[in-house]
Each structure stands twice: as structure tokens, then as C-alpha cells.
C-alpha positions as CSV (number, residue, x, y, z in Angstrom):
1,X,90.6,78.2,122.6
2,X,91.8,77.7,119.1
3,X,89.4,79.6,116.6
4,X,89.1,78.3,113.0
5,X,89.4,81.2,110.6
6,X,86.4,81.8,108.4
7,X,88.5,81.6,105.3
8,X,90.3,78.9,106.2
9,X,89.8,75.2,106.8
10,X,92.5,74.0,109.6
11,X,93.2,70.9,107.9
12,X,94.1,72.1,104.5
13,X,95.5,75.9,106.0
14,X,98.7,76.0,104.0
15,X,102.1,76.6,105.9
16,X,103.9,79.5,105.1
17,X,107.5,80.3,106.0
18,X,107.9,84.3,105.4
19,X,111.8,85.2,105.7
20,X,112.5,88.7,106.5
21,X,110.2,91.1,108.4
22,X,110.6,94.1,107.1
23,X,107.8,95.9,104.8
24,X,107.3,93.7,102.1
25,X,107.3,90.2,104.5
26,X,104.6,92.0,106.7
27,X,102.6,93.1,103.7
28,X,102.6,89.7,102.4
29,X,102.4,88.2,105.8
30,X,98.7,89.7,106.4
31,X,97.7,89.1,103.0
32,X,98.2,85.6,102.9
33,X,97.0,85.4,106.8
34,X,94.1,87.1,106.0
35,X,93.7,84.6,103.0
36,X,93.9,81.4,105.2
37,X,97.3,80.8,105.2
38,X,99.0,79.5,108.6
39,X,101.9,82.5,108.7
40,X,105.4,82.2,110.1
41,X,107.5,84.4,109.7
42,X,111.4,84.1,110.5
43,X,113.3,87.5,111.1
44,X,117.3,87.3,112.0
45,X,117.2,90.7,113.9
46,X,115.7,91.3,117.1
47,X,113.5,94.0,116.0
48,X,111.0,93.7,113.1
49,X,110.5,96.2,110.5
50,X,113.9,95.8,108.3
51,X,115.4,98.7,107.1
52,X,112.8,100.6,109.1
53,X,113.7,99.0,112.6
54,X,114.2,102.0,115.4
55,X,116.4,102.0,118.3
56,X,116.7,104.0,121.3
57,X,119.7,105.6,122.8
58,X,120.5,108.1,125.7
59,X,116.8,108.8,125.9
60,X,116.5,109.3,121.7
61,X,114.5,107.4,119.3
62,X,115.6,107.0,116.2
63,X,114.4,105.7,112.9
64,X,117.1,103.7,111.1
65,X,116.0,103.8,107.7
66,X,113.3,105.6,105.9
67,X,112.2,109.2,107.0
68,X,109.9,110.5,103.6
69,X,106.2,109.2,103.9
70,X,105.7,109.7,100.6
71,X,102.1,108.6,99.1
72,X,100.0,108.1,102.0
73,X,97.1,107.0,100.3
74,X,99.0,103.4,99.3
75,X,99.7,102.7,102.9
76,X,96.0,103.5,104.0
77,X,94.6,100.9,100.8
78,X,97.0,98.3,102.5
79,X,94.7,98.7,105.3
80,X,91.5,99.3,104.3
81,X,91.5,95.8,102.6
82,X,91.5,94.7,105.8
83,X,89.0,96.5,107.9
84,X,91.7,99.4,109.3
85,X,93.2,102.5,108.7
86,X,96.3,104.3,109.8
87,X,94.7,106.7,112.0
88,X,93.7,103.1,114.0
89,X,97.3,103.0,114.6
90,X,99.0,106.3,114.8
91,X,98.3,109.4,113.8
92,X,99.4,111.2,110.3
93,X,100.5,114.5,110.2
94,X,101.1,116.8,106.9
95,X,104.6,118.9,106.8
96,X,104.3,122.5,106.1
97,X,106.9,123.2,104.8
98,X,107.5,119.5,103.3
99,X,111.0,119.8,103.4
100,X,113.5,122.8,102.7
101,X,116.5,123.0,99.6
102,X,119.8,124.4,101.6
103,X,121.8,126.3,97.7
104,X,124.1,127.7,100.6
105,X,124.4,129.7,103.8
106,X,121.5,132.1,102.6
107,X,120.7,130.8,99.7
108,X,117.6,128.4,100.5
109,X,113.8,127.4,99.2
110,X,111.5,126.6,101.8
111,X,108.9,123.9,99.8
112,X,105.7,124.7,101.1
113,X,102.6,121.9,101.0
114,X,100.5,124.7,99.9
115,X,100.5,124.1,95.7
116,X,99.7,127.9,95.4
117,X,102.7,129.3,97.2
118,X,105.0,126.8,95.8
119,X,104.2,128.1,91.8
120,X,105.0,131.8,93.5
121,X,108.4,130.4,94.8
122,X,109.0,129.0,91.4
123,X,107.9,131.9,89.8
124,X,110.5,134.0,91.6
125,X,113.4,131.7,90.6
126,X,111.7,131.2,87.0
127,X,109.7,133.5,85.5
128,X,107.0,131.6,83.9
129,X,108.1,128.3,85.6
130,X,104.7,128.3,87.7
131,X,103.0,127.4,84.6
132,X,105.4,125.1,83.6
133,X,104.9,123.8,86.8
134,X,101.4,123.5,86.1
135,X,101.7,121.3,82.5
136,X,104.6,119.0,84.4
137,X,102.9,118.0,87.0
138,X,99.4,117.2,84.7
139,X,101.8,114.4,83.1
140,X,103.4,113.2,86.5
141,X,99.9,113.2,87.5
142,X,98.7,110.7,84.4
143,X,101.9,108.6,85.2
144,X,101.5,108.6,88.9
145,X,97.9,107.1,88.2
146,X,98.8,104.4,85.9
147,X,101.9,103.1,87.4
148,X,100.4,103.1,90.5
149,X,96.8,101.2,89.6
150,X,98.1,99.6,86.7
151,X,101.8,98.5,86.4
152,X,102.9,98.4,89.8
153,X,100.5,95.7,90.3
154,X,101.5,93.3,87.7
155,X,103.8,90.4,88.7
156,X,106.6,90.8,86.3
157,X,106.3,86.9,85.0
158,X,105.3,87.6,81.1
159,X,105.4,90.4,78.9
160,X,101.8,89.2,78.0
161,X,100.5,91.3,81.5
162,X,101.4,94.6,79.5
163,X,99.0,93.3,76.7
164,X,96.2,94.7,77.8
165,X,94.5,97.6,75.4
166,X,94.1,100.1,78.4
167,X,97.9,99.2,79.6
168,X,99.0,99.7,76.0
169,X,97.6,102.9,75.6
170,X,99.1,103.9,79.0
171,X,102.4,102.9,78.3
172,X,102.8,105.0,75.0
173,X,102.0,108.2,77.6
174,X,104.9,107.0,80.0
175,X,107.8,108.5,78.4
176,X,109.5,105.1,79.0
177,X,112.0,106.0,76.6
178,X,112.9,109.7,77.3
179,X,115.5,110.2,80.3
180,X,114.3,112.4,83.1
181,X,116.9,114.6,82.7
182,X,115.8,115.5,78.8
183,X,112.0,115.5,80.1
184,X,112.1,117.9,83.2
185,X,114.4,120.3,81.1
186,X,111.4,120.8,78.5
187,X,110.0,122.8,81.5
188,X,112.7,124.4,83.5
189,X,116.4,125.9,83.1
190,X,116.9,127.2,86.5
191,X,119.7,125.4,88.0
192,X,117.8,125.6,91.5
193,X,114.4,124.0,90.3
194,X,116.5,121.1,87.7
195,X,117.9,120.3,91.4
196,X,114.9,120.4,93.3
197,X,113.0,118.2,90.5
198,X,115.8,116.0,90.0
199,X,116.5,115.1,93.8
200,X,114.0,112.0,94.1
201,X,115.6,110.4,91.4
202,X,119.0,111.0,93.2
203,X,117.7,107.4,94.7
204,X,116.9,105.4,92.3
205,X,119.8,103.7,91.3
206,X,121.0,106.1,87.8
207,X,121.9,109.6,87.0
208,X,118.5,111.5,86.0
209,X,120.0,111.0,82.3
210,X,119.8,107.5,82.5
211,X,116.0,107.0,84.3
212,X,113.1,106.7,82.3
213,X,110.6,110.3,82.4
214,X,108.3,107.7,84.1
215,X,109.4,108.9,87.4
216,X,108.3,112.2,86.9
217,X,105.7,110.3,88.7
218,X,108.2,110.8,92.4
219,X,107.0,115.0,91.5
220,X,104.0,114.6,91.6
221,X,104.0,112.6,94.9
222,X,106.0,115.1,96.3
223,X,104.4,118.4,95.7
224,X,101.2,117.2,95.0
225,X,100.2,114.6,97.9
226,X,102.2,116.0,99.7
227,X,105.1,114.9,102.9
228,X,103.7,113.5,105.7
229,X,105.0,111.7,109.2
230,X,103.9,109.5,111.4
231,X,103.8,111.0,114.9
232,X,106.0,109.0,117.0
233,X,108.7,108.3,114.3
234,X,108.4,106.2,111.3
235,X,108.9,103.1,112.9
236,X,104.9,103.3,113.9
237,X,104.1,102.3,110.1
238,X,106.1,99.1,110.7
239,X,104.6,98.4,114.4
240,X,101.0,99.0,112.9
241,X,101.6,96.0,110.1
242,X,103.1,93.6,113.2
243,X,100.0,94.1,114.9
244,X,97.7,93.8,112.2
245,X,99.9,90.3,111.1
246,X,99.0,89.2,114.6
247,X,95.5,90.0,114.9
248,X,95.7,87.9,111.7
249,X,97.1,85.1,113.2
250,X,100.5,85.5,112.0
251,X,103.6,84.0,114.2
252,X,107.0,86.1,114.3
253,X,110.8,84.3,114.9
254,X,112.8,86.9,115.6
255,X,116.3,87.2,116.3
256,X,116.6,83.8,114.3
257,X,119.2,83.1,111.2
258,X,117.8,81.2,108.3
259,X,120.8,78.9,107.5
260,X,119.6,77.3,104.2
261,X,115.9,76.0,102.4
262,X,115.9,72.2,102.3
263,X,114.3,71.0,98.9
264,X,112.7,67.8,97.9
265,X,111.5,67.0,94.7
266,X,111.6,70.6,93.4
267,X,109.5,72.1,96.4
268,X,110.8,73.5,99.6
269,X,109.8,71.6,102.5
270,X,111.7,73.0,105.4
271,X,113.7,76.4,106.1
272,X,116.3,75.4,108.6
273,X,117.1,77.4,111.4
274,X,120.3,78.1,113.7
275,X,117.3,77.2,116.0
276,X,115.9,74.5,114.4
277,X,113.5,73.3,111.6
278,X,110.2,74.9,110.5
279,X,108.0,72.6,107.9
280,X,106.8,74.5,105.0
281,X,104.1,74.4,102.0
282,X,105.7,78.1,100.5
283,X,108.4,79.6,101.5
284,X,109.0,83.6,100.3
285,X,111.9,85.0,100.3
286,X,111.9,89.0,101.7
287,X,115.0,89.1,102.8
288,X,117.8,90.3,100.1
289,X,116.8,88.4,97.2
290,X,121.0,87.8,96.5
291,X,121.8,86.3,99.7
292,X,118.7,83.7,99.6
293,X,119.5,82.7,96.0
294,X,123.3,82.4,96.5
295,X,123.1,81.3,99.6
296,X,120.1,79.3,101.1
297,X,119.9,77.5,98.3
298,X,122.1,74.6,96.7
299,X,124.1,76.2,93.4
300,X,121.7,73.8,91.2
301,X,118.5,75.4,92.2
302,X,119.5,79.1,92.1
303,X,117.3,81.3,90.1
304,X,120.1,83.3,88.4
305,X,124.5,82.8,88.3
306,X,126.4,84.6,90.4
307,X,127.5,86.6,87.2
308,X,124.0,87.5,86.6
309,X,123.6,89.3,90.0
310,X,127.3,90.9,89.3
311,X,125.6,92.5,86.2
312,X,122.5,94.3,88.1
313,X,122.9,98.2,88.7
314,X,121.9,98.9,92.4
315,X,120.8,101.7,94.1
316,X,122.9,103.8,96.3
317,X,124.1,102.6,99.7
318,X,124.6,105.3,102.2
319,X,126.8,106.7,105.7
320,X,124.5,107.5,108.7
321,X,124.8,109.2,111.2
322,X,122.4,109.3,114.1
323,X,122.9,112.3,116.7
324,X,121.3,113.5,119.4
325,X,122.7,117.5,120.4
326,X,121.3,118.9,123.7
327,X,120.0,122.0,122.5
328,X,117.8,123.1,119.7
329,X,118.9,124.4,116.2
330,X,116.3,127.0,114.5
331,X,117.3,126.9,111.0
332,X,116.5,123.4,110.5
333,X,113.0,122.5,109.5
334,X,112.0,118.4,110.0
335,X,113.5,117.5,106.3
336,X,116.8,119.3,104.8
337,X,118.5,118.7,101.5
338,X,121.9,120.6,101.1
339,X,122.6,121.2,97.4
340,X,125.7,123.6,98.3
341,X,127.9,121.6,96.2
342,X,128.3,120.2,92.5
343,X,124.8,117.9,92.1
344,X,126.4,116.1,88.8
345,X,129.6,115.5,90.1
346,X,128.1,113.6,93.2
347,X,125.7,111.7,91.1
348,X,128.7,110.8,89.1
349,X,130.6,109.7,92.3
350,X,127.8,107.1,92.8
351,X,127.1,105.9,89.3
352,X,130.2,106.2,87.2
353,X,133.2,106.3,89.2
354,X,132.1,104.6,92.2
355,X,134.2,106.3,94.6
356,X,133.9,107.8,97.6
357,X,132.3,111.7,96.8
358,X,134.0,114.9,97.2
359,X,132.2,117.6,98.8
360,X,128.9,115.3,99.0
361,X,125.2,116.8,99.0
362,X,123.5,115.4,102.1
363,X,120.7,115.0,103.8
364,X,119.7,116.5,107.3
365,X,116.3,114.6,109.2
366,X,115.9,116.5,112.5
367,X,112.2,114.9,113.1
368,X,112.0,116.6,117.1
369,X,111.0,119.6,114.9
370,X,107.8,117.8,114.4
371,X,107.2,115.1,117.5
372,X,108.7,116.0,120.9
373,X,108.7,112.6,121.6
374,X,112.1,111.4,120.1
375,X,113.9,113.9,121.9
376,X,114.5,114.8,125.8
377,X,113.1,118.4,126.3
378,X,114.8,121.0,124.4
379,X,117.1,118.9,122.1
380,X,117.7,117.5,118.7
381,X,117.3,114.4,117.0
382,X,119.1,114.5,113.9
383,X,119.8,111.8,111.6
384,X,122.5,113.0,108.5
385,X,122.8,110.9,105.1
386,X,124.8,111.1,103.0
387,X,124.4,108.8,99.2
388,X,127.3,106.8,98.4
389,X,128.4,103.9,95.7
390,X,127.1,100.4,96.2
391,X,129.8,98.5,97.9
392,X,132.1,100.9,99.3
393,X,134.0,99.8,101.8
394,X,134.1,102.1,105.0
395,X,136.8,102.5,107.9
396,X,136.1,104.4,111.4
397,X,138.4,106.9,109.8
398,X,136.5,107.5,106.6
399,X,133.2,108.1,108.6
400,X,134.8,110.4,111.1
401,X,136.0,112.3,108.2
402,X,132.4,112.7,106.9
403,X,131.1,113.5,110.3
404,X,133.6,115.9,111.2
405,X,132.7,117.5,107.7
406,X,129.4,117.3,107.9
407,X,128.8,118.8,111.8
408,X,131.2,121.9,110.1
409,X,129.1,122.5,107.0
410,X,126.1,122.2,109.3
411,X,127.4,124.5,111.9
412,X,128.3,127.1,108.9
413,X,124.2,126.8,107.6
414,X,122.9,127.3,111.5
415,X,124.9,130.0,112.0
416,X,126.1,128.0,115.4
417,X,128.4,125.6,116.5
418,X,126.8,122.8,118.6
419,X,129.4,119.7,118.2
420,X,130.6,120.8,121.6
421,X,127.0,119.7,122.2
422,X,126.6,116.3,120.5
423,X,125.2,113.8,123.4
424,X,124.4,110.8,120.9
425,X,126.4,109.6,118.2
426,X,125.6,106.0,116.2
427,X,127.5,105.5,112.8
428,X,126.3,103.4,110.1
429,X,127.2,102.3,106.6
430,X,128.1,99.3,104.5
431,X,129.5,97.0,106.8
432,X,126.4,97.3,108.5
433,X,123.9,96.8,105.8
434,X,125.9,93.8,105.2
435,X,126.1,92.4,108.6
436,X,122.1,93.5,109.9
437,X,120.1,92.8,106.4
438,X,122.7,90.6,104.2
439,X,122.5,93.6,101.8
440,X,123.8,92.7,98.4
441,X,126.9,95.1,97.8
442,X,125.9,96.6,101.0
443,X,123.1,98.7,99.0
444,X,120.4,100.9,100.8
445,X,117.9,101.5,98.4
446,X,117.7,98.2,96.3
447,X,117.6,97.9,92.6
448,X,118.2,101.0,90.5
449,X,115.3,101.7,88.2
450,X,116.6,102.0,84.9
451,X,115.0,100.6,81.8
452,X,116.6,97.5,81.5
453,X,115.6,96.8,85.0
454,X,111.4,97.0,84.9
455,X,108.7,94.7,85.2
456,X,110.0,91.6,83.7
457,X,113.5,92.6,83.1
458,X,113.7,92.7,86.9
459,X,114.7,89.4,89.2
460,X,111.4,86.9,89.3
461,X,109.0,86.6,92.5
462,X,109.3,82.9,91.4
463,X,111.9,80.4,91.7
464,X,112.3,78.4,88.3
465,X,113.5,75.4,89.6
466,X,111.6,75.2,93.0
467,X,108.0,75.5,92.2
468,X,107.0,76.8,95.5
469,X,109.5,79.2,96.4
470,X,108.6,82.9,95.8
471,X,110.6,86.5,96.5
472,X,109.4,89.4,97.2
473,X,111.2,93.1,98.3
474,X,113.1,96.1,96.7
475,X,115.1,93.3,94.7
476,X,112.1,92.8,92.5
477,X,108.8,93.9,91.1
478,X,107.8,96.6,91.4
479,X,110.9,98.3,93.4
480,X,112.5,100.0,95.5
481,X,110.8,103.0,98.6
482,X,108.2,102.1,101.4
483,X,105.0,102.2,99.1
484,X,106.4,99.6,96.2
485,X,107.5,97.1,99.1
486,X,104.1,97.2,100.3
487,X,102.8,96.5,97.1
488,X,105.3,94.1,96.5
489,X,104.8,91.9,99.7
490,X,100.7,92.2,97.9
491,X,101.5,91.1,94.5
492,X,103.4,87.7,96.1
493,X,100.8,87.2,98.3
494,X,98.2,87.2,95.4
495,X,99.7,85.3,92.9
496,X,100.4,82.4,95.4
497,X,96.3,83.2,96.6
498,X,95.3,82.7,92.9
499,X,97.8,79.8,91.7
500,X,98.1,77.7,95.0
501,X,95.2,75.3,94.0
């Protein structure tokens, strides 16, 4: 029996066509559901989830994309609205320590979630720096608390959103002008806590000299609210929103290519299929923003010129590496940043030359520290990343040079060899973004967050010439990382709720 939703009246339910199913198209998916909207949403991969899709192999489960689940309390306000929380779904736990900073063989600082100890491991590698601490992370705090309830929020469409007297007094507290680099060296001048400060910004799409202080915010997230996981891998986070979008109604395509968006009259009225046609009253793009505007679309109803998108600064891409090893590896704790080598000259590698790096930093995940379940008894699940340019292109012979690299640097900070013991191996880098997400330049992270790239500077969530064709994603407002996609898939879904009538 077909049951009318409260909110909605059957014959006037408008049809919207959602393509891509990863955060963002889930988040606005329920939104819009929720609101009365009849939902379809078209995915080209099997799996639904996007970057943060999971696969199993030779009895591991591994996440594919994200691994931080940075600011919790976003994730659980996406599901209050609605009646739920997280704990409904899977269950959260805190890392202690949040994640450890490899400065070599045994040179390392274990982070702990516990704000006290951390100021007495500062203090130790600072005198005075706990403190310091103290009056940094009171102003990541203030930023943290406006971007997130004030400017994240806004739809990027006018400058006029910013006019508010409470935004405007905000904003002159932001640092919006000040590089982090020049901010977070007010406070510190050990080499060791520059690094550890300056490493969520690795991500963003700049060298810390070029980002604004406003993401002096990612600290606070960090050490404040802490890291958390999602028992069961992250992929739970991703399954939670496809159940919720079904409870609500919302019908999934998956494993089905959008081919193009047919246009009458300047509205979209079908998204075409390699399966076939689906009618629509909206369509939103949450797939990469690039590849729908280049290429669902005819050239004369493109938001932006094919130069335009040549001229954005994205976000690195990266080479993973998923492995399973058949025994267990002590040193490791569930997250692992190795800072053994030259932090500037890497970030420099990614921004300026563009090349692949030299002696990279890199990233060790080894979640079967944490949740037995994505691991056979008594082994590893280890997933290595390593941040590279945007649009790199990569051989089987450039990742087995990494890996082999990698597995020996590893091996040195262990104190073990265990490549001997390697059961699982699954490779992935640009070619792969390419080919499984249509990833503009093959990027990982999406749009870097400079300056010239905020709030309205960045690429609309509407279509100029197409007046109901809407984006959403890390390709627009409010950015790039888990939390802003969910918000992002939100502040679609909101302004289509508020304008549709």
C-alpha cells in the first residue's frame, strides 16, 4: 500500500533526480525526501557512498576513502533533524591516543584525547607552549563556532549573505587575511608542534603560507572534539544515510552512467541514462561538479568555460595502498602520520612543482587496532597514503616504487619486516579517481581552500542558464572533508525547499 507522506501531496510531490551517492547526494537526498520531494537518486558505481564506498578482499574490509571522523557532533545534527542519531546506526568510539606523529625511528608524539596530557607533551617539546596552547586553541575555538553555525551554512550566491551585523563582526575575528603559517607561528617555534599543527592543512588544497588562519578552526576539531571511529569501518556513516534516504522514501540507481541532462526551455526535464530516461522537476548535480558541467551538458548551457575550471587550485590527489599482513605490528596505533622527512619540500611537491615527491611524508591507517572486525584474527588491515599533485599521472611502476618504499620505511619504524607477510594488496591513484568518480584532474580532496576560493568565489550550487539545475559536493560551498559535504548536500536541499514555489 502506497502511503502519502504527511508533507507531501502525491500529485504536486516534485521529481528529483540526485546524481552521485556519495555524502553530499545522500545528505541532500533525505533532506529533500524528508521535505516532500519524490527522490531518485542515480549512482554509476555499484556501491553507494562515493569516495567512502568499502570493499572486501581476502576476508578484509576496507574503507576506500576517508578514515578521520573529525567533528562528530555535525554528523549527529544531520540526524537529529530527522528523528535519529548515530548511535541508531552504529556505534562511535573516541581514540586514545587520536593518532600518533612518527619524527623518526624513536623519535615520536603519541596525541592523547586527554587535553591535559596533551599541554604536558607540548610542554616537554616547548617550554611554555601548553599555554600557548591554551590562547590558540580559544581562537580556533571562536572560528570553529562561527564558520560552523554561521558561514558554512550560507549558499554562496551573493555577497549580501555576509551582510549580516553578527556575520560582520564575526568575520573581522577570522583572520581571513593572515596565512596559517604566520598565525600558528605567533604561538610556537618547535619544528615538531609547527608540523603537528600544520598537518590538517596539508589537505586543503595550499601550503599553510597560502590558507587563510581561519582553519585554525581543523585544531581545534582535532585536539578539542576529539578523533573518533565508527565501529565496523567508516563506511557505517555512509550505510546509516542510505537507510535513512530509504526509510524516507528515497529510490537508489546504482551501477548506472548518467550520459547527459536533456534541457527544454532552460529547465532540465530528463537525465538520460545508459539504461534509459528518468523525468525530472530538479536535477542536482553531486557528482564532480567538472564532469557534469563539461560534460552532461550542451557547451551553451555550461555554468563556467573550460578555461575557467583550468584556472581552479584543487586539492591533492593521492596513491593508496590497501594491505592486509597476516600478523600484528605493535608500534602502530589506529592513525599514523610519518613526518621523517622534509614537510616543506613535500608540500612544495604538491603545490608548486607539481611533481611527483621525493622522500614523501605519509600516512599509515591500521583501523584492526580499534575494530577486530576488518581483519581475520591476529592480522592487520593497513591502508598507506601518500598526498600527491592533482593530475599526476601514475604507471604500475611508479606505485610499486612507492610501495616498495613505503613497506621499507615502515618495516624500519616497527622494528620488523613483515612484507614477506603481505596477504592483501589493492593499489589506487589517479587513474582511478578518474575512472570510479570522474574526478576532475584525478583530485582526492576537492577544491583547495584558499582565499580566492570561499563562499562566493567558489563554483555556484546553481546553474545560470538552467534554472533548475543545482550542484552540490566538495566542488562547492562550503568544501571539501566528510562534515562540509554533509552540510553541503543540506544547504542545496534548502535553498531548492525555500525557492521551489
Amino acid at each position: 500500500m502506497f502511503v502519502v507522506h504527511p508533507k507531501m501531496n502525491q500529485k504536486t510531490s516534485p521529481k528529483t533526480v540526485i546524481i552521485g551517492a556519495g555524502f553530499a547526494g545522500l545528505s541532500a537526498a533525505i533532506t529533500l525526501a524528508d521535505s516532500g520531494h519524490s527522490v531518485t537518486v542515480v549512482e554509476k558505481n555499484t556501491e553507494i557512498g562515493g569516495r567512502a564506498r568499502v570493499f572486501k578482499k581476502d576476508g578484509f574490509t576496507f574503507d576506500m576513502g576517508p578514515s578521520w571522523y573529525w567533528m562528530p557532533e555535525v554528523m549527529e545534527k544531520f540526524f537529529n533533524q530527522f528523528g535519529k542519531s548515530t548511535a541508531d546506526y552504529f556505534e562511535l568510539k573516541r581514540l586514545d591516543p587520536s593518532y600518533q606523529v612518527i619524527y623518526g625511528k624513536d623519535d615520536l608524539l603519541s596525541v592523547p584525547a586527554d587535553y591535559q596530557s596533551l599541554k604536558q607533551s607540548f610542554e616537554e617539546i616547548e617550554e611554555g607552549s601548553s599555554v600557548q596552547l591554551d590562547k590558540f586553541l580559544a581562537e580556533a575555538q571562536y572560528k570553529y563556532d562561527v564558520g560552523i553555525n554561521e558561514f558554512v551554512h550560507k549558499p554562496g550566491l551573493s555577497i549580501f549573505e555576509f551582510m549580516d551585523l553578527k556575520v560582520l563582526k564575526a568575520a573581522s575575528k577570522l583572520d581571513l587575511l593572515q596565512s596559517f603559517a604566520k598565525h600558528v607561528r605567533r604561538y610556537f617555534k618547535s619544528p615538531k608542534l609547527l608540523q603537528l599543527l600544520e598537518f590538517p592543512v596539508l589537505f586543503l588544497g595550499a601550503v599553510p603560507k597560502n590558507i587563510p588562519a581561519l582553519y585554525s578552526m581543523m585544531n581545534y576539531a582535532d585536539i578539542k572534539l576529539g578523533t573518533w571511529y565508527p565501529m565496523g569501518g567508516f563506511g557505517k556513516l555512509a550505510e546509516a544515510m542510505y537507510l535513512l534516504a530509504v526509510e524516507k522514501g528515497v529510490e537508489f540507481k546504482t551501477g548506472t552512467v548518467v550520459k547527459s541532462i536533456e534541457v527544454l526551455d532552460g529547465k532540465a526535464k530528463k537525465v538520460i541514462t545508459e539504461n534509459g530516461e528518468i523525468d525530472a522537476d530538479i536535477v542536482i548535480g553531486a557528482g564532480d561538479y567538472h564532469h557534469i558541467d563539461q560534460h552532461l551538458l550542451p557547451k551553451s548551457l555550461r555554468n563556467y568555460s573550460e578555461s575557467y575550471w583550468d584556472k581552479r587550485v584543487m586539492a591533492p590527489s593521492c596513491l593508496l595502498y590497501y594491505i592486509g599482513v597476516n600478523k600484528k605490528l605493535p608500534k602502530l596505533q589506529h592513525h599514523n602520520l610519518f613526518f621523517e622527512t622534509d614537510f616543506d619540500t613535500h608540500a612544495k611537491a604538491i603545490y608548486e612543482t607539481q611533481q611527483w615527491p621525493e622522500n614523501p611524508l605519509y600516512y599509515v591507517c591500521c583501523p584492526s587496532k580499534t575494530d577486530e572486525s576488518v581483519a581475520p584474527e591476529a592480522m592487520e588491515n593497513l591502508f598507506m597514503l601518500i598526498p600527491v599533485a592533482p593530475g599526476l599521472q601514475d604507471t604500475e611502476e611508479i606505485r610499486a616504487k612507492y610501495f616498495d618504499e613505503l613497506v621499507e620505511r615502515l618495516e624500519g619504524f616497527c622494528g620488523e619486516k613483515f612484507k614477506e607477510n603481505i596477504v592483501s594488496k589493492t593499489t589506487y591513484a589517479y587513474s582511478d579517481f578518474v575512472k570510479d568518480y570522474n574526478a576532475f584532474k584525478g583530485n582526492a580532496y576537492g577544491l583547495a581552500n584558499t582565499l580566492g576560493q570561499t563562499a562566493v568565489l567558489k563554483p555556484s550550487i546553481k546553474n545560470k542558464k538552467v534554472k533548475n539545475l543545482y550542484y552540490t559536493g566538495q566542488l562547492t560551498v562550503p568544501g571539501p572533508g566528510v562534515p562540509p559535504a554533509i552540510i553541503s548536500g543540506q544547504v542545496v536541499a534548502n535553498y531548492i525547499v525555500k525557492h521551489q514555489n
